[in-house]
BAZA-685228 format. One record per residue (C-alpha): residue number from 1; x negated, y, z; residue in three letters. Coordinates in nm, 3 decimals. Layout:
N
   seq        c1        c2        c3   type
   NUM         X         Y         Z    ALA
...
END
This chain:
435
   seq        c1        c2        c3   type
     1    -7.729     8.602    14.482    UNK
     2    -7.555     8.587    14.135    UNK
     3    -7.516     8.884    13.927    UNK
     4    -7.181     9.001    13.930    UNK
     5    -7.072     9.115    13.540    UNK
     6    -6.764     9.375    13.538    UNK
     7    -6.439     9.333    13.353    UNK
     8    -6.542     9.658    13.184    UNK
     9    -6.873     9.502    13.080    UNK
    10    -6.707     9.187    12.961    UNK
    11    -6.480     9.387    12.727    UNK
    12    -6.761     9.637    12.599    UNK
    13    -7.016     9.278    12.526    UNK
    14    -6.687     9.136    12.320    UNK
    15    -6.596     9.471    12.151    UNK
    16    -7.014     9.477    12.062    UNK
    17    -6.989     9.131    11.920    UNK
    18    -6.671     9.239    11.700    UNK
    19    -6.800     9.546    11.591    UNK
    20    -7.155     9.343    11.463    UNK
    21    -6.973     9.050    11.301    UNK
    22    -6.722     9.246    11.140    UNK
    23    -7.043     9.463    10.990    UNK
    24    -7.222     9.158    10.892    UNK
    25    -6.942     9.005    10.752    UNK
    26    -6.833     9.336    10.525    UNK
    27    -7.228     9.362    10.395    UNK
    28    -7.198     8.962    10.297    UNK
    29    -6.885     8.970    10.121    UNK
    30    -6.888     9.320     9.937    UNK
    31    -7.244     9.391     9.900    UNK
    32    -7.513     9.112     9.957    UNK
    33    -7.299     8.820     9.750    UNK
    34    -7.198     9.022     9.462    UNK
    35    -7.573     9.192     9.472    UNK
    36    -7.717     8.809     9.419    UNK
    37    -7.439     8.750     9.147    UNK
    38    -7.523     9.047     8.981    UNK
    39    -7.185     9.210     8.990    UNK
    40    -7.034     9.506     9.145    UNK
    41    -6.634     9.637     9.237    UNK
    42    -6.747     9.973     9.074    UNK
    43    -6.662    10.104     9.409    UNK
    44    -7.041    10.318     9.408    UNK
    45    -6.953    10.443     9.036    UNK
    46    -6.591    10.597     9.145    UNK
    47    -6.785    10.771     9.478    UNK
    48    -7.004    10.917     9.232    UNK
    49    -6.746    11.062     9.032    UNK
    50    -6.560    11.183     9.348    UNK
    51    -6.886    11.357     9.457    UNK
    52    -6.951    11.516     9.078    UNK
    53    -6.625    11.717     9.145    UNK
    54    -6.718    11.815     9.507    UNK
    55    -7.047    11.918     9.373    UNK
    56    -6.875    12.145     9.129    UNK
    57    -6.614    12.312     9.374    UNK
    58    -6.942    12.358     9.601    UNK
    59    -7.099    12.509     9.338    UNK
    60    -6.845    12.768     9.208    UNK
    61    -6.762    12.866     9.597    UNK
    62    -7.071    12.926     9.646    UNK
    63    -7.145    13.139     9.317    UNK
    64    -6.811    13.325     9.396    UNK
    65    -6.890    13.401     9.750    UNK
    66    -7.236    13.534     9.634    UNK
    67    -7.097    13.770     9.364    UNK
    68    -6.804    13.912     9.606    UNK
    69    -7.187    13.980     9.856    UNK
    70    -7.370    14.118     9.561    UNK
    71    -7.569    13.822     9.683    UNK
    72    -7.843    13.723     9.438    UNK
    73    -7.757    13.346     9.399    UNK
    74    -8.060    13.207     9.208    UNK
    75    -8.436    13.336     9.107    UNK
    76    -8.444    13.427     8.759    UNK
    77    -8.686    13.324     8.526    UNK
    78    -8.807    13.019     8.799    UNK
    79    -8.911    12.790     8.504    UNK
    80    -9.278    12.721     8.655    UNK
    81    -9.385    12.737     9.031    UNK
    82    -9.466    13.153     9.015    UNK
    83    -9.173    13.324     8.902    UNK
    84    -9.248    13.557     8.552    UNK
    85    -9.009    13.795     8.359    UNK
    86    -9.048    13.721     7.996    UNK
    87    -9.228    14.078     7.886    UNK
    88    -9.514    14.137     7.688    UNK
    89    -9.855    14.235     7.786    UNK
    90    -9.791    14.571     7.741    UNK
    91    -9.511    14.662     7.898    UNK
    92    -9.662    14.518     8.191    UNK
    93    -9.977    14.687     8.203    UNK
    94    -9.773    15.014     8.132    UNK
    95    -9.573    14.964     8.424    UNK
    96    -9.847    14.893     8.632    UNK
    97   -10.038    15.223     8.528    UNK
    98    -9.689    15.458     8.580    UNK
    99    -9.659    15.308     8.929    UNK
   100   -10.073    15.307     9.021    UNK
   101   -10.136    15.642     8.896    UNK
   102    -9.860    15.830     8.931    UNK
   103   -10.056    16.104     9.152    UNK
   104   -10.330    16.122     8.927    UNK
   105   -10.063    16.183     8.632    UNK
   106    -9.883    16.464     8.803    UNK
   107   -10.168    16.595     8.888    UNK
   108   -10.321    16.631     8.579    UNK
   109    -9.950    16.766     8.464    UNK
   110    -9.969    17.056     8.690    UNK
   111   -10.319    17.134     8.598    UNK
   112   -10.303    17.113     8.195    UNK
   113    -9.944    17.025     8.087    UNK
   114   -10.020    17.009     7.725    UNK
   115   -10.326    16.777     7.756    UNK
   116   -10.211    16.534     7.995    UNK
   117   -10.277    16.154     7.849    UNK
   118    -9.968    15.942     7.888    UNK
   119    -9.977    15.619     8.106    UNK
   120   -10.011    15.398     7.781    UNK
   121   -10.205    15.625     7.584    UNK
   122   -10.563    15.474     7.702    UNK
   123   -10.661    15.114     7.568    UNK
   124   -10.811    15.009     7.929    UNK
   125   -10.778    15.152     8.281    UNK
   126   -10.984    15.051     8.593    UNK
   127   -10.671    14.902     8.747    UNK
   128   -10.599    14.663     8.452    UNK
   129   -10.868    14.420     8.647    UNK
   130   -10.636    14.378     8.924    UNK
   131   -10.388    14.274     8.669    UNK
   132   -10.593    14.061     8.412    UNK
   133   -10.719    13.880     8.805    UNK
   134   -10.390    13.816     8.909    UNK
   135   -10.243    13.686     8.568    UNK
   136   -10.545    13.484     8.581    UNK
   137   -10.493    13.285     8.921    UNK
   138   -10.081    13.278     8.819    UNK
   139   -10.223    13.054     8.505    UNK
   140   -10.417    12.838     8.690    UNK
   141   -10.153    12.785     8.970    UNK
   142    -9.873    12.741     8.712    UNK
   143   -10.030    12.545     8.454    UNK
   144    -9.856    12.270     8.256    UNK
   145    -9.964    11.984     8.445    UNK
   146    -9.949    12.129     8.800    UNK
   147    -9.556    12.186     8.786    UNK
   148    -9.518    11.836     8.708    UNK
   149    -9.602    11.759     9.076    UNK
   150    -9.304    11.962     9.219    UNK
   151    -8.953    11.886     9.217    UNK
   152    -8.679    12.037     8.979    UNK
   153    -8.460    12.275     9.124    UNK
   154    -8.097    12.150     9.028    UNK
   155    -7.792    12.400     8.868    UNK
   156    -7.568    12.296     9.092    UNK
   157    -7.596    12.222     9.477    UNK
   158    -7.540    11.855     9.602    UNK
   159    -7.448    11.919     9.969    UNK
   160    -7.848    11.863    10.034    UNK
   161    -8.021    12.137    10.189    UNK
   162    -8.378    12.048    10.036    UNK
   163    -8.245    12.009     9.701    UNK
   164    -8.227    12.366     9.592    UNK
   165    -8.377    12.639     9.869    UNK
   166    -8.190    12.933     9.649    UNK
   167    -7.833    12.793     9.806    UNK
   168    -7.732    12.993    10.171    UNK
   169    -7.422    13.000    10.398    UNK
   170    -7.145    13.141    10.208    UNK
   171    -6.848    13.051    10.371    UNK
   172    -6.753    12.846    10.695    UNK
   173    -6.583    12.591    10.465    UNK
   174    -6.853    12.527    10.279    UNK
   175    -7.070    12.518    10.604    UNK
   176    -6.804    12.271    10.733    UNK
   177    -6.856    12.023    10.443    UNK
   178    -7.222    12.053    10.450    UNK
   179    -7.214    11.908    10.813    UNK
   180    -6.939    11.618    10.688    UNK
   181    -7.227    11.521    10.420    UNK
   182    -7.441    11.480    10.679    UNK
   183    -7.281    11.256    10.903    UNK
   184    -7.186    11.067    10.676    UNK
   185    -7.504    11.009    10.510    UNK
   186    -7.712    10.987    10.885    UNK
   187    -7.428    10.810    11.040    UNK
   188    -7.298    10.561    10.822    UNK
   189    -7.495    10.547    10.462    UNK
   190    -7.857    10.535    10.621    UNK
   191    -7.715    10.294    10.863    UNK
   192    -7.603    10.077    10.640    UNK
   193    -7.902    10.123    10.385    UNK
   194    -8.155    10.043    10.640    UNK
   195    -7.922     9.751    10.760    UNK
   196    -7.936     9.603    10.328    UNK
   197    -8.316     9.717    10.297    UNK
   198    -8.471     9.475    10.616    UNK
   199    -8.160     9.193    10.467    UNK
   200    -8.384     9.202    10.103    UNK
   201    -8.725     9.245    10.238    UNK
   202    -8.695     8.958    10.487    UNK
   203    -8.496     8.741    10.255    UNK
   204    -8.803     8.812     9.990    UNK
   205    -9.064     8.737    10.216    UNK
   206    -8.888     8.398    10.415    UNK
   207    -8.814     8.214    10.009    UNK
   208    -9.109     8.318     9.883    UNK
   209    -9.282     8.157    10.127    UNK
   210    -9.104     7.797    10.113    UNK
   211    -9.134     7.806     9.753    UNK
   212    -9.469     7.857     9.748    UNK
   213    -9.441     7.488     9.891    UNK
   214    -9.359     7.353     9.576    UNK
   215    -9.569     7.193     9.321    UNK
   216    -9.577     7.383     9.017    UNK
   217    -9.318     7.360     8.754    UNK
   218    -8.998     7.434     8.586    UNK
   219    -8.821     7.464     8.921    UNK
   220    -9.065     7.648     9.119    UNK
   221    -9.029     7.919     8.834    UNK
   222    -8.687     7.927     8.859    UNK
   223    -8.621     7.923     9.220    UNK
   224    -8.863     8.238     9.240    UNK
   225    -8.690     8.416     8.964    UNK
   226    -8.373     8.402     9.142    UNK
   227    -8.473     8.468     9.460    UNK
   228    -8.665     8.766     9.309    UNK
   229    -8.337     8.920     9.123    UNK
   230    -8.167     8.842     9.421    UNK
   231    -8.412     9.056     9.703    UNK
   232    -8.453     9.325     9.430    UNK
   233    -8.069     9.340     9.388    UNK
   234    -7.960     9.423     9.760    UNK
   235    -8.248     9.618     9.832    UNK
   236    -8.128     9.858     9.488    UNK
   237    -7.852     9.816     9.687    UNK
   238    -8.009     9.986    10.004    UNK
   239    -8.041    10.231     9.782    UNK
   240    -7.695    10.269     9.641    UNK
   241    -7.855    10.279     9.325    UNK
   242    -7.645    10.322     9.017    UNK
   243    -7.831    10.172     8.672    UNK
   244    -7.779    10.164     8.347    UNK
   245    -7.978     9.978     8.111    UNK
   246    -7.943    10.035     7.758    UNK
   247    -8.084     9.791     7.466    UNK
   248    -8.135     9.475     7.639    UNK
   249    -8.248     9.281     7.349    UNK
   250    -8.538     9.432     7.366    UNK
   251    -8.635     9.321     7.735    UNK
   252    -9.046     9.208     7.761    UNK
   253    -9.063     8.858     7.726    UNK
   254    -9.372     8.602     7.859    UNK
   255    -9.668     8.689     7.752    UNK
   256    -9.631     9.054     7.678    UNK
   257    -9.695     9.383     7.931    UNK
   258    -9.449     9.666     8.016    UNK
   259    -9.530     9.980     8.010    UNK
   260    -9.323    10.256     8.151    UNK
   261    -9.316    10.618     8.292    UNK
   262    -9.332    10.643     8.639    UNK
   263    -9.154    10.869     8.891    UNK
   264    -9.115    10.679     9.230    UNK
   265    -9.249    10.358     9.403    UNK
   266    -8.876    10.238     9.364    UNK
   267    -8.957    10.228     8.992    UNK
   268    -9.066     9.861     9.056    UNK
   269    -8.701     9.738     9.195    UNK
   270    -8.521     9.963     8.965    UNK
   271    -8.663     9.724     8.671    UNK
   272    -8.721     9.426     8.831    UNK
   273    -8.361     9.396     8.946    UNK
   274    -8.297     9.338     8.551    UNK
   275    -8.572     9.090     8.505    UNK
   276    -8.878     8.939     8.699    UNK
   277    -9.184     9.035     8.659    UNK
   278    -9.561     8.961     8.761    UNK
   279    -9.703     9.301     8.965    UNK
   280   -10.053     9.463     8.951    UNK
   281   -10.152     9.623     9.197    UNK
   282   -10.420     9.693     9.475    UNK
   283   -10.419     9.419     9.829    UNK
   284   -10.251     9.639    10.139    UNK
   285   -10.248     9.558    10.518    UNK
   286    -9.967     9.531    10.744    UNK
   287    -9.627     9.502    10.604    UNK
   288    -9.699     9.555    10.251    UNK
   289    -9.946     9.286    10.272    UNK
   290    -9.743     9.052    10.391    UNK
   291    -9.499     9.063    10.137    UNK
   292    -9.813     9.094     9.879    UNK
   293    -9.923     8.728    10.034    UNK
   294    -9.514     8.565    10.024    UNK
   295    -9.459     8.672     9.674    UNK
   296    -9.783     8.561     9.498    UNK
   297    -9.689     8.216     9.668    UNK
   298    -9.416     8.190     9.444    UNK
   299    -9.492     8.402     9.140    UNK
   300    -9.866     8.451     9.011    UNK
   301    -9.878     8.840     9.042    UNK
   302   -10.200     9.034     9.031    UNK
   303   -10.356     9.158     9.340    UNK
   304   -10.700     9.296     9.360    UNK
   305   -10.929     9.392     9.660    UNK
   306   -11.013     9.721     9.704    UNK
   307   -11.361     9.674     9.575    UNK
   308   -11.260     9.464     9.265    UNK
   309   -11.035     9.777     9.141    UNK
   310   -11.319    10.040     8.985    UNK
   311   -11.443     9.742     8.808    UNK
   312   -11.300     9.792     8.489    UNK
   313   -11.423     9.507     8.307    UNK
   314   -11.249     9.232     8.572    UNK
   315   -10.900     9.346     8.544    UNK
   316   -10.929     9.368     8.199    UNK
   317   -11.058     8.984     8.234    UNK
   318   -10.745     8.941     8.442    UNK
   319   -10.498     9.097     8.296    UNK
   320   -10.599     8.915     7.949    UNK
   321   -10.592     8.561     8.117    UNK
   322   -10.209     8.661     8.245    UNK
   323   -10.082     8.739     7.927    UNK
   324   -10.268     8.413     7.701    UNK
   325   -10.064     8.195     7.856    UNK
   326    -9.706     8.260     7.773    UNK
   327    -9.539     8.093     8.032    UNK
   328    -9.649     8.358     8.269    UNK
   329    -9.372     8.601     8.319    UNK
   330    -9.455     9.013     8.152    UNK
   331    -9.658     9.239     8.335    UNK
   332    -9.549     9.571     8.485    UNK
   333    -9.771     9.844     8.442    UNK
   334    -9.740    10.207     8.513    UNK
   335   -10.014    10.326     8.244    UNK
   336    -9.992    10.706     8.382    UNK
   337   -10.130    10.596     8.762    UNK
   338    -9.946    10.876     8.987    UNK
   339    -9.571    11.009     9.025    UNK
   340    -9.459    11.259     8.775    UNK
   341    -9.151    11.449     8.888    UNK
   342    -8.986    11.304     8.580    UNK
   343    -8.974    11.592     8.333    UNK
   344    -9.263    11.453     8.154    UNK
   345    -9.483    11.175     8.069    UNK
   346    -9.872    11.192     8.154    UNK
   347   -10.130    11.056     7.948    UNK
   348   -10.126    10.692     7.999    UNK
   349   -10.524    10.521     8.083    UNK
   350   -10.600    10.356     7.806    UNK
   351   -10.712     9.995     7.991    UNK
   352   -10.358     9.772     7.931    UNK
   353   -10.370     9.899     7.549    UNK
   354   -10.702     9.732     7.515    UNK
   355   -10.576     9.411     7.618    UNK
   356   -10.457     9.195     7.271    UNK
   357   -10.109     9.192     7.381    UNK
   358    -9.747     9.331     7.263    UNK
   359    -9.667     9.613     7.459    UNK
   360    -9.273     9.669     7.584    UNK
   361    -9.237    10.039     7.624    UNK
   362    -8.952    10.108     7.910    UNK
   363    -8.837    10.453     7.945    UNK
   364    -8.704    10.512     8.294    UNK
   365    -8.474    10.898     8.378    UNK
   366    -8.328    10.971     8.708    UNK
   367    -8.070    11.196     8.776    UNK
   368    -8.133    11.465     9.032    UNK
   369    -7.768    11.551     9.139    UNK
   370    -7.742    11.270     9.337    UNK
   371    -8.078    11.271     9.470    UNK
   372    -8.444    11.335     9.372    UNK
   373    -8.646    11.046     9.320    UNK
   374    -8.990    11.180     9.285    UNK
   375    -9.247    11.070     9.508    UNK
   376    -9.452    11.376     9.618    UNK
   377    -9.714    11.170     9.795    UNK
   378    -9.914    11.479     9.885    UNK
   379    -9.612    11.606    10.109    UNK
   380    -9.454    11.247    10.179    UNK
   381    -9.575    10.937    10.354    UNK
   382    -9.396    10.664    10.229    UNK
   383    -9.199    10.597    10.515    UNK
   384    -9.101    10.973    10.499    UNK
   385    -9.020    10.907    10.160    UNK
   386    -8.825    10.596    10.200    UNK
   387    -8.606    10.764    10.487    UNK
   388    -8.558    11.070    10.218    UNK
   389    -8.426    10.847     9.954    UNK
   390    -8.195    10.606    10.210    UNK
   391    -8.024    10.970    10.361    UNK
   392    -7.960    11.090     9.995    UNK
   393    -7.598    11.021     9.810    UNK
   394    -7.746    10.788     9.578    UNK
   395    -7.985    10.707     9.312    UNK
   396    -7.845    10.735     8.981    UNK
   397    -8.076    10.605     8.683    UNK
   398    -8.077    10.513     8.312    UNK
   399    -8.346    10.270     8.155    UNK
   400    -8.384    10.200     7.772    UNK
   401    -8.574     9.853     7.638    UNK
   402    -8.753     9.988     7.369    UNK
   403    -8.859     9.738     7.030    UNK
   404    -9.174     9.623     7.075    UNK
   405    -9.518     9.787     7.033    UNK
   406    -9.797     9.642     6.877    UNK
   407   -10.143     9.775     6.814    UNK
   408   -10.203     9.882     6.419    UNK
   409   -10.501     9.825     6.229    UNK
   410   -10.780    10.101     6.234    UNK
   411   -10.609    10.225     6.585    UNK
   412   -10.771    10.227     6.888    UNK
   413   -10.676    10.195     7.237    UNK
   414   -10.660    10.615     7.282    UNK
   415   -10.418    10.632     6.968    UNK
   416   -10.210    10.326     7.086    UNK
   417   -10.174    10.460     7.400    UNK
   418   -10.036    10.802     7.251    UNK
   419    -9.794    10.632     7.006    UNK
   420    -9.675    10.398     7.280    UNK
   421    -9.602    10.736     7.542    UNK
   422    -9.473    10.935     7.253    UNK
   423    -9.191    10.665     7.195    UNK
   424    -9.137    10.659     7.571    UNK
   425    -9.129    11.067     7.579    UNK
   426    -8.844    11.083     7.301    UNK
   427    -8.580    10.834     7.396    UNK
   428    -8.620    10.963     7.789    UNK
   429    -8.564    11.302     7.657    UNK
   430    -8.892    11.412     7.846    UNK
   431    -9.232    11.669     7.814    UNK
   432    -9.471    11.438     7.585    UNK
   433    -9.804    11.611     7.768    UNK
   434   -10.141    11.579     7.644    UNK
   435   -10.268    11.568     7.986    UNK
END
């Protein structure tokens, strides 16, 4: 006995096959092509600007609504993790003492009015431990370097409920757009983010592969480069990442490494979408080591086992074969070796400044409104993370080429290193640290 098929689901198969072609078709011709020719409508740029104002209007509603409340809209003095009111040391021990011994001070009032000792009068009180304790833990949970591993709070809110936690319901219009930002970032952007992300990655992996076919030479090179620009470009697409790269001229050339600070995993396509270059890194499993085995096919990157890593002395080895011969493309390096929320710059490890090689500092600064880029892998898998940055409005970036670095005589690898994260620091407008 046949199946029997319904008009109705005749028409819903047809209206299914519309609704996927005429997706496909609108990802082809207004994202994917001009992604592999490098060229955009400037239809992302004018959302952005749209969302800027919405931002604001959120922004002032919400600051309104709080002051007609007698709300308190944000937590002062929230520079660090611990929040601190900018007093001195004595002020705060003399509040301390007024409020812990006020008994004992009227007491001694009634008793001898003329003799009682005033709160600040003494130069050390039994209770000042609790305070010197406390101040002490506050210093080591709010150090320099720890708050460099959180995310910025923003000034203004961006419709995105984890972007600032000091934003609350103010007004049922304001509730109302809330809930249109997030359909329209779960519902349609993620959609079609995931939709451009699985288009790059399987492009990347299939051409790498058949290149890797071909004998080496002049057109093995240059197939992979393109089809490198070309994956890297939709999937910054997936990402509805906005880019602007300043100084060009001074790209890395063959032969030379590129340094630069790092904030995100995506700091890999944001710069190799501009140019190609050869990877270091550590071999994965699964799907990350797939694409690890597709790419070095085509492109001699640098993959090491997990045992080969600690051994100092071999990359170095490595990494100093790569860059003698100049018709190797510039390696990427992220001398710092975590995620810094990107208010600062880390000190950089001191093994690619050893190498005899110019160094081609990169300075790479996101812009939070839109979305936060920092990778917080203590509180994010990378999936989680991925998903985080594909349901935010965008990714909005600038990256300056800086001149060339070179090492000077009588300057070590330490010093170089400094110099080298000190330029980097200053044009990204960031924190140099000494940590």
């Amino acid at each position: 006995m046949g199946l029997i098929i319904s008009p109705f689901d005749n028409l819903l198969c047809m209206l299914l096959g519309i609704s996927f072609t005429v997706w496909f078709t609108l990802l082809l011709v207004f994202i994917i092509v001009p992604a592999i020719f490098g060229v955009s409508f400037g239809i992302r740029t004018l959302c952005m600007k749209t969302l800027l104002k919405v931002f604001v209007w959120a922004t002032l509603r919400i600051e309104r609504g709080a002051k007609e409340k007698n709300h308190h809209l944000y937590k002062p003095y929230t520079n660090g993790i611990i929040a601190k009111e900018p007093t001195s040391l004595e002020e705060e021990l003399n509040e301390i003492r007024r409020s812990g011994s006020s008994r004992d001070l009227n007491a001694a009032s009634s008793t001898s009015p003329s003799t009682a000792p005033s709160p600040s009068s003494s130069e050390f009180a039994m209770s000042d431990i609790f305070y010197f304790c406390r101040r002490g833990v506050e210093s080591i949970v709010d150090d320099e370097v720890t708050k460099r591993f959180s995310a910025e709070e923003l000034e203004s809110w961006n419709l995105l409920t984890r972007s600032n936690y000091n934003f609350q319901h103010i007004s049922t219009r304001l509730t109302v757009l809330w809930g249109l930002g997030v359909v329209i970032r779960y519902c349609f952007l993620l959609p079609l983010r995931l939709t451009l992300a699985i288009t790059g990655v399987t492009l990347l992996v299939v051409f790498t592969t058949i290149i890797g076919f071909l004998p080496n030479g002049r057109m093995k090179n240059f197939l992979s480069e393109k089809v490198h620009l070309m994956c890297y470009r939709i999937c910054v697409r997936a990402l509805t990442a906005i880019i602007t790269y300043h100084h060009s001229e001074n790209k890395p050339k063959n032969g030379g490494i590129c340094v630069a600070n790092h904030t995100s995993p995506i700091d890999v396509i944001i710069l190799a979408s501009d140019g190609c270059y050869a990877m270091v890194g550590q071999i994965h499993g699964g799907l990350m080591g797939v694409i690890q085995r597709s790419m070095v096919k085509a492109c001699p990157h640098i993959w090491f086992e997990r045992s080969e890593v600690k051994d100092r002395h071999l990359v170095a080895k490595r990494l100093s074969d790569h860059v003698e011969d100049k018709s190797k493309l510039p390696i990427l390096i992220f001398p710092e070796g975590t995620c810094i929320n990107n208010t600062s710059v880390m000190m950089f490890k001191k093994g690619s400044f050893e190498i005899a090689s110019t160094i081609y500092p990169v300075a790479i600064k996101y812009d939070p409104r839109f979305g936060d880029a920092f990778w917080n892998s203590s509180k994010f898998g990378m999936v989680n993370y991925l998903l985080r940055m594909m349901s935010s409005w965008a990714i909005v970036c600038s990256v300056w080429y800086l001149p060339p670095m070179n090492r000077q005589e009588g300057e070590d690898a330490v010093q170089f290193a400094n110099r080298v994260k000190a330029a980097i620091a200053r044009q990204g407008g960031l924190v140099d640290l000494l940590w």
